[in-house]
C-alpha positions as CSV (number, residue, x, y, z in Angstrom):
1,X,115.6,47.0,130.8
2,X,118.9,48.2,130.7
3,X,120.4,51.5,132.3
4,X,123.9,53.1,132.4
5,X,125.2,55.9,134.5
6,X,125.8,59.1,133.5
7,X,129.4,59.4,133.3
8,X,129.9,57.4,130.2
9,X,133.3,55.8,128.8
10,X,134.5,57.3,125.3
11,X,135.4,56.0,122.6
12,X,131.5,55.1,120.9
13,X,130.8,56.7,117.3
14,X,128.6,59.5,117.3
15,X,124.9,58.5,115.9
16,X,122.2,60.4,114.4
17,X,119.3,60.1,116.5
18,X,115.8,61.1,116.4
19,X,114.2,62.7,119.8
20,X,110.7,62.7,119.8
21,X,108.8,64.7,122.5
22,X,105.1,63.5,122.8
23,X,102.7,65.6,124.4
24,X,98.4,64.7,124.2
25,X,97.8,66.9,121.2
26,X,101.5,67.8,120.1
27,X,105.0,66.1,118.9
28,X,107.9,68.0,119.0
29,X,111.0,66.9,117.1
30,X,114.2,66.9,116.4
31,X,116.8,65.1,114.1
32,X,120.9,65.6,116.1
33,X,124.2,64.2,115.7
34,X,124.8,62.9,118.7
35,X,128.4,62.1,120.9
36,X,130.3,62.2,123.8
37,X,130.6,66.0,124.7
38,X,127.7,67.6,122.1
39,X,124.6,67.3,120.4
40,X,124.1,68.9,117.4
41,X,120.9,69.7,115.7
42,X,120.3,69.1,112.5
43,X,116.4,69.4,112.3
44,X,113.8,70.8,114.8
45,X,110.2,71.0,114.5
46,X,106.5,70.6,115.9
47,X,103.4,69.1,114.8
48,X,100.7,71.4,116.7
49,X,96.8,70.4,117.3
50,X,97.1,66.9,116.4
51,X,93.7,65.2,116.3
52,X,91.9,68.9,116.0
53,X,90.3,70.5,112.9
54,X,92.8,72.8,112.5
55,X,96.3,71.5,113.1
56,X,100.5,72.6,112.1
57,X,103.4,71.3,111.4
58,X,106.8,73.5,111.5
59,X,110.5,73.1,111.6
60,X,113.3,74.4,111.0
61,X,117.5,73.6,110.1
62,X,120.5,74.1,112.2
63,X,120.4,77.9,110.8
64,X,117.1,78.6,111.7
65,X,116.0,78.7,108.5
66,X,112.3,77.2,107.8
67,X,112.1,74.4,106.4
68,X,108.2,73.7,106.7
69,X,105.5,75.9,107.9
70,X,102.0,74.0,107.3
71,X,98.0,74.0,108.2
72,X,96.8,70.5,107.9
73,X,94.3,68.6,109.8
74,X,96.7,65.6,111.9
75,X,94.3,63.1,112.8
76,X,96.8,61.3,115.2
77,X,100.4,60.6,116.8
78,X,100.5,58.5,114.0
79,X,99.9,60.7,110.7
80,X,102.8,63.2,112.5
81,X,105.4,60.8,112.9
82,X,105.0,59.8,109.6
83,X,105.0,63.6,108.8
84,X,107.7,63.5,110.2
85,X,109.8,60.8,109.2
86,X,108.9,62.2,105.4
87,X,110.3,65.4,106.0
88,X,113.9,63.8,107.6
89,X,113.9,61.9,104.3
90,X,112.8,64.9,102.0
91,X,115.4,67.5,103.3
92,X,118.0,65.0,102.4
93,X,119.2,64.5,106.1
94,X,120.9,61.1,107.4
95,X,118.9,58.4,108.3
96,X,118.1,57.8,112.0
97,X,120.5,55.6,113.9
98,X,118.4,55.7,116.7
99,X,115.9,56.6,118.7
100,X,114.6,58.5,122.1
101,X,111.6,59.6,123.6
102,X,110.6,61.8,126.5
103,X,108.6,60.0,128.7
104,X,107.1,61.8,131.1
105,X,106.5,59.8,134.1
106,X,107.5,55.9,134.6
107,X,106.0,54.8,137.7
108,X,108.0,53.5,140.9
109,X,109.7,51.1,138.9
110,X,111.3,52.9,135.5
111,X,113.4,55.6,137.5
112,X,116.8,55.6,135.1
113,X,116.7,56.4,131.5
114,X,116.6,52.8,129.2
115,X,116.6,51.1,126.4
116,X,112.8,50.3,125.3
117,X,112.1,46.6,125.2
118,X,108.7,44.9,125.6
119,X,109.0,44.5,129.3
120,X,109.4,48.4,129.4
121,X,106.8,48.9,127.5
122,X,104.6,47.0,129.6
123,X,106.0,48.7,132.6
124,X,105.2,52.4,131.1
125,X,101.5,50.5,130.8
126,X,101.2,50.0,133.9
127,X,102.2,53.5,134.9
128,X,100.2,55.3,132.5
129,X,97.9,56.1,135.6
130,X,100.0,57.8,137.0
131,X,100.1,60.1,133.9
132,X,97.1,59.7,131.9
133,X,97.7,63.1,129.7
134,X,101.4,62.1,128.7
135,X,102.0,58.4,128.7
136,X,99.3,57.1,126.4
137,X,100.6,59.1,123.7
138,X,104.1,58.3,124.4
139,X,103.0,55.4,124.1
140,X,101.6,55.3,120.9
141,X,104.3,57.3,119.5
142,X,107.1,54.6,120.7
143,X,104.8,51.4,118.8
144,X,104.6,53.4,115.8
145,X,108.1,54.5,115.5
146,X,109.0,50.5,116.2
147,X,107.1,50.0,112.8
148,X,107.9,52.6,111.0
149,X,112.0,52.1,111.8
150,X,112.3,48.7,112.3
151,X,115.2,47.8,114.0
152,X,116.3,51.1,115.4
153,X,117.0,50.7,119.1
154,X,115.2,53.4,121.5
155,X,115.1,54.7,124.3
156,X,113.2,56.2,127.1
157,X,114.1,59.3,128.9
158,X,112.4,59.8,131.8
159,X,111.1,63.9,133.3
160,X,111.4,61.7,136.8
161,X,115.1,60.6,136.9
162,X,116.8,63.8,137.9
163,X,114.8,63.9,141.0
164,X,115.1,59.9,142.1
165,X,117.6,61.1,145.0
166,X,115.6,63.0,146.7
167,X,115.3,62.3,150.7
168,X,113.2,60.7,152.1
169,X,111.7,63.8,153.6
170,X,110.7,65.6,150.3
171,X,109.6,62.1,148.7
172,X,107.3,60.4,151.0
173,X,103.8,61.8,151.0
174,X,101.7,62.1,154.6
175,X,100.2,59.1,153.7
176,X,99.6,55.5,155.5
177,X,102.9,53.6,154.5
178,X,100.6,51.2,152.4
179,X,100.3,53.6,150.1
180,X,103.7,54.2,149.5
181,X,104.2,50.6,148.6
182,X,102.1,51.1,146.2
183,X,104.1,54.0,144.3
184,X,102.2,56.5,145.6
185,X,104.9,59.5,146.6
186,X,106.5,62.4,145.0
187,X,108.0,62.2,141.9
188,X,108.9,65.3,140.2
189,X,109.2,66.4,136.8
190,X,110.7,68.6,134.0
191,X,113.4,66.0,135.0
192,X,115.2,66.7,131.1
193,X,115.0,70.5,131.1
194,X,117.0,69.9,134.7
195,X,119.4,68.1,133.1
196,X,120.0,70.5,130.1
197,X,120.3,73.4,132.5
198,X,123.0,71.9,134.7
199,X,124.4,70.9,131.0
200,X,124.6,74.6,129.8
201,X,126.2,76.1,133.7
202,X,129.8,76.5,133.5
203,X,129.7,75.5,137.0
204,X,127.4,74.4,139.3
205,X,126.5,76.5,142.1
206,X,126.1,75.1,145.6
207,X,122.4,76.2,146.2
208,X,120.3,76.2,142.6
209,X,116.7,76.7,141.7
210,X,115.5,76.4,138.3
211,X,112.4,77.7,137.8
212,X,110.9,76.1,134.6
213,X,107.9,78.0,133.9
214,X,105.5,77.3,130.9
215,X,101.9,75.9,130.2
216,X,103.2,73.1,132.7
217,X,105.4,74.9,135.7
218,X,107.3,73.6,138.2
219,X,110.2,74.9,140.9
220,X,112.9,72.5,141.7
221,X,116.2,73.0,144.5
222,X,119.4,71.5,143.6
223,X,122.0,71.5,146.1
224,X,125.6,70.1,144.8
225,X,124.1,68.6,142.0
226,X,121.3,67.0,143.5
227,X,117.4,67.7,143.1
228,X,116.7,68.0,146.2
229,X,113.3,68.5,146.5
230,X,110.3,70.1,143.5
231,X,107.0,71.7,143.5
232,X,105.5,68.9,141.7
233,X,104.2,65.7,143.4
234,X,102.7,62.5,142.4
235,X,101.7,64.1,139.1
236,X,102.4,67.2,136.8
237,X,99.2,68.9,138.5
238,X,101.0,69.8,141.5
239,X,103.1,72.6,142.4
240,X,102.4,76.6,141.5
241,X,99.7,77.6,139.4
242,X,99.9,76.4,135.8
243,X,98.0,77.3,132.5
244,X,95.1,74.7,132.6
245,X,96.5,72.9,136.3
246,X,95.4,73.9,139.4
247,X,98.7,73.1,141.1
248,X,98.6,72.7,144.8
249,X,95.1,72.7,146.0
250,X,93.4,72.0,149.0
251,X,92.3,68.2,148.9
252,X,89.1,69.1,150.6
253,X,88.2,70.8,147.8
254,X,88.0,67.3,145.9
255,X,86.0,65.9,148.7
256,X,83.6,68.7,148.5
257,X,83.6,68.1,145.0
258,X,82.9,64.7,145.0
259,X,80.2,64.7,148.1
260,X,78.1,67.5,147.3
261,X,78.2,68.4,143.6
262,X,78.4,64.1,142.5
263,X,81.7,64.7,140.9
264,X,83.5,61.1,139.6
265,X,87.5,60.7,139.3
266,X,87.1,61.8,135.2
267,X,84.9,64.6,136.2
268,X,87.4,65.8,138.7
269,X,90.7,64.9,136.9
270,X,89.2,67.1,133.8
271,X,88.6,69.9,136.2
272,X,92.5,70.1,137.6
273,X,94.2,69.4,134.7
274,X,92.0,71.2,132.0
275,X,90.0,73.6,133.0
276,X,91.7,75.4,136.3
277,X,95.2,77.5,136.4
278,X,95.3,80.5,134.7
279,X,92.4,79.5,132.6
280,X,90.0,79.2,134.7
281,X,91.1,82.1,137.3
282,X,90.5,84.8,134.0
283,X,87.7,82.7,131.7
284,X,90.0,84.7,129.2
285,X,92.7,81.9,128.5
286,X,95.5,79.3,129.8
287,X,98.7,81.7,127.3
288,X,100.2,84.7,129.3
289,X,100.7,86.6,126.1
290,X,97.1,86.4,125.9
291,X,96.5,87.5,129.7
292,X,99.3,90.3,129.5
293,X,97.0,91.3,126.5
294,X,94.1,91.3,128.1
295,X,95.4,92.5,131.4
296,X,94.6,96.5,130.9
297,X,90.8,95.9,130.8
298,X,90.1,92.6,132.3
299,X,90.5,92.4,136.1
300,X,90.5,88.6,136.0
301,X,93.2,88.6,133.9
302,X,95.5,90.7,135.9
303,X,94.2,88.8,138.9
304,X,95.3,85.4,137.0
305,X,98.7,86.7,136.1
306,X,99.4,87.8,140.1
307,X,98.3,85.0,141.1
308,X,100.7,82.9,139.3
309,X,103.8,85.2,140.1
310,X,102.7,85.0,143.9
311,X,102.8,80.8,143.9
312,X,105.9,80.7,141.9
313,X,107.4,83.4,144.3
314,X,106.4,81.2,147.4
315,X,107.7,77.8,146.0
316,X,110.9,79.7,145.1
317,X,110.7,80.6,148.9
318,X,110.2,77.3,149.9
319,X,113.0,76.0,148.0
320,X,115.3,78.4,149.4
321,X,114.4,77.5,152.5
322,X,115.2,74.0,151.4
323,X,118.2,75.1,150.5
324,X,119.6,76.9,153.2
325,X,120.2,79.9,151.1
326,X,120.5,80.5,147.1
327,X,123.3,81.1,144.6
328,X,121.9,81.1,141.7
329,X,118.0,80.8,140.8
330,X,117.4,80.0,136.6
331,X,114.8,80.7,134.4
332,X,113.2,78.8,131.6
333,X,110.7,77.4,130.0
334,X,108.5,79.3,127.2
335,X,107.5,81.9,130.4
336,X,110.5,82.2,132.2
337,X,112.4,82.5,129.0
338,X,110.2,85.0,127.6
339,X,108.1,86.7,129.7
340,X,110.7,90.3,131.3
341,X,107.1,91.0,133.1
342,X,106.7,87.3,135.0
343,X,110.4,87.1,136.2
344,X,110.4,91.0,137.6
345,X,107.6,90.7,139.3
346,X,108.8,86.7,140.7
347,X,112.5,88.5,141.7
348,X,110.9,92.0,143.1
349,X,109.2,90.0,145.8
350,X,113.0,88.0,146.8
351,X,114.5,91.4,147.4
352,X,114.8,89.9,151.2
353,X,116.6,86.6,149.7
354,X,119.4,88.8,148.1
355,X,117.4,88.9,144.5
356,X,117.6,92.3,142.8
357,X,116.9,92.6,139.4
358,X,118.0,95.1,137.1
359,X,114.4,95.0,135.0
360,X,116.5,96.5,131.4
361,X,119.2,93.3,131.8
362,X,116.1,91.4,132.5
363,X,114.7,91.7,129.1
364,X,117.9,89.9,127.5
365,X,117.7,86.1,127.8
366,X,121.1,84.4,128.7
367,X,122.0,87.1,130.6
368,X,122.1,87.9,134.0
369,X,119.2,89.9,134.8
370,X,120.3,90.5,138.1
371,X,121.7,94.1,139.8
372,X,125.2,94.4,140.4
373,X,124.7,94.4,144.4
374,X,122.7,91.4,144.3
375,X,123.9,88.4,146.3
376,X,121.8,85.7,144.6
377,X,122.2,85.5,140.9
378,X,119.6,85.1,138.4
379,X,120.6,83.9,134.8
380,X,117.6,83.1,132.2
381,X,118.4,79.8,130.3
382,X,116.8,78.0,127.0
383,X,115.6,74.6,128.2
384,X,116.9,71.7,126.2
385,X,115.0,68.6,126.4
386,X,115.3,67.4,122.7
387,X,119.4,67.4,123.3
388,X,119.2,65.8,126.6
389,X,117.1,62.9,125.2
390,X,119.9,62.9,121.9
391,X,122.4,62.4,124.6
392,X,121.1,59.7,126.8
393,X,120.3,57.9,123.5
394,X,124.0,58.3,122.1
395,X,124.7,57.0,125.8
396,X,122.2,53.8,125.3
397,X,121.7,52.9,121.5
398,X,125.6,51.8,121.4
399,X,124.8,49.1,123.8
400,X,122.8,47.5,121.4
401,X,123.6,49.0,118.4
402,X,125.3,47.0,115.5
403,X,127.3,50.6,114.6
């Protein structure tokens, strides 16, 4: 394995590099042109419902213009990347120098972003308990992009590296120390769409939360740069309330689960991770869009959506705690982005933290929704994983690279 620091020496050509972005039943994409200061995008896309009857695959150019819009069955991770890799070739566009992949948690021992190499890979093996929804299919995307560019070096970038500083305080869990040496602590996660944020700030405010809030949610406090501590834990099932995740929960429940109703660990882990959050608070659906539409008739549904503004609200609260006080609190994520209704009803319960917002300035993303008197800015900012991964590739592939 090999790692380098952030703050990288010039001079390296810029590479076109392929960022792949594996989820269980999804890979996103995108083709850049990568350097020192910028990452441009050439190509972006998504292959949607992958090993379901009815799946998509979509993407667009650097003008936003579609390229590809398609129904099709993808039986596998497989059958998209090579979807993919047709489509690169079939719009003409430059032949990968490299490549990267989000990974979304490494284990105790893969904490820095790296160059893949078989002892990696059997690391990210080892860890894939840790993150048995994500890392098996990142795995299996990584072996078949090895075959299907040969020769390509690539690179892991990891959701856990932003947060690998954080004390000792927010990282240990109220365990017996055993445990610890056996990796069990907190992690955190939505480590890249950190990253991008502080990326896209002109300047880095002394007391930040990002709130990234999609079908996976989390609330993170950076102080001077730092994570400092995160909603999620040991996994991407902790924290607020997410669209199929349970978030925090009492661990009694899991006892009482597994005591009296003869639950097993797959039994259990399908419940938290698959069947809870939003989903199953309204029966109706794990999507807000579908809750907001639902909302007017169905009191689960408004019941769900509360409830999730309420546990983001508190681990903002928490964070700002954490914090000492706030600056600046972002949003993002497909929610947070998106969603004027979510981040009103988040900010009108921080009136007491200095949060005010102006609900008409809220509407505009990349704006500051907040009122004029308010002493704790809110901004709303697009997340950028696939550009952070183009990056720490450019960073990496050069070490090994032949260019």
């Amino acid at each position: 394995m090999i790692s380098v620091p952030d703050d990288k020496p010039g001079g390296r050509p810029e590479l076109k590099v392929l960022a792949l972005n594996s989820g269980s039943s999804s890979l996103k994409f995108g083709l850049y042109r990568a350097g020192p200061s910028r990452a441009d995008m050439l190509i972006s896309g998504e292959a949607e419902g992958i090993g379901e009857a009815k799946g998509k695959l979509h993407a667009k150019d650097s003008q936003n213009n579609s390229l590809l819009s398609e129904a099709m069955a993808i039986p596998g991770q497989r059958d998209a990347l090579v979807r993919v890799a047709k489509l690169v070739a079939d719009s003409k566009m430059p032949t990968p120098d490299a490549i990267g992949h989000r990974i979304v948690h490494g284990g105790p021992n893969l904490r820095q972003h790296c160059l893949i190499d078989e002892a990696v890979l059997r690391q990210l093996e080892a860890a894939s308990a840790f993150a048995p929804l994500h890392t098996p299919s990142a795995l299996s995307v990584i072996r078949f992009a090895q075959q299907h560019f040969p020769g390509l070096p690539q690179v892991a970038c990891f959701d856990t590296t932003f947060h690998a500083k954080m004390p000792e305080r927010a990282q240990v869990l109220p365990l017996p120390r055993e445990f610890r040496a056996a990796g069990l602590q907190r992690y955190g996660f939505h480590g890249l769409s950190c990253e991008s944020i502080m990326h896209q700030l002109a300047e880095t405010p002394d007391r930040l939360i990002i709130a990234h809030l999609g079908n996976g949610a989390s609330v993170t406090a950076v102080k001077g740069g730092i994570s400092i501590d995160t909603s999620m834990g040991l996994t991407p099932t902790g924290g607020v309330i997410m669209g199929t995740r349970t978030g925090d929960l009492d661990p009694g429940v899991l006892v009482y689960l597994a005591r009296e109703k003869k639950f097993d660990a797959a039994m259990l882990e399908h419940l938290v991770d698959h069947r809870s959050g939003l989903l199953g608070i309204s029966g109706v659906g794990s999507d807000m869009r579908v809750l907001h539409d639902a909302a007017a008739s169905n009191a689960d549904a408004r019941l769900a959506i509360e409830m999730f503004c309420y546990s983001v609200r508190k681990q903002i609260a928490a964070m700002i705690a954490a914090l000492g006080g706030l600056d600046l609190l972002v949003f993002t994520g497909g929610i947070g982005e998106n969603d004027a209704e979510v981040r009103a009803a988040i900010c009108g319960g921080l009136t007491w933290a200095g949060v005010s917002p102006d609900i008409t300035r809220n509407r505009a993303a990349n704006s500051a929704p907040d009122a004029p008197p308010s002493r704790s800015r809110v901004e709303v900012i697009a997340s950028q994983e696939d550009e952070q991964i183009a990056r720490h590739t450019w960073a990496l592939a050069p070490l090994t690279s032949s260019r």
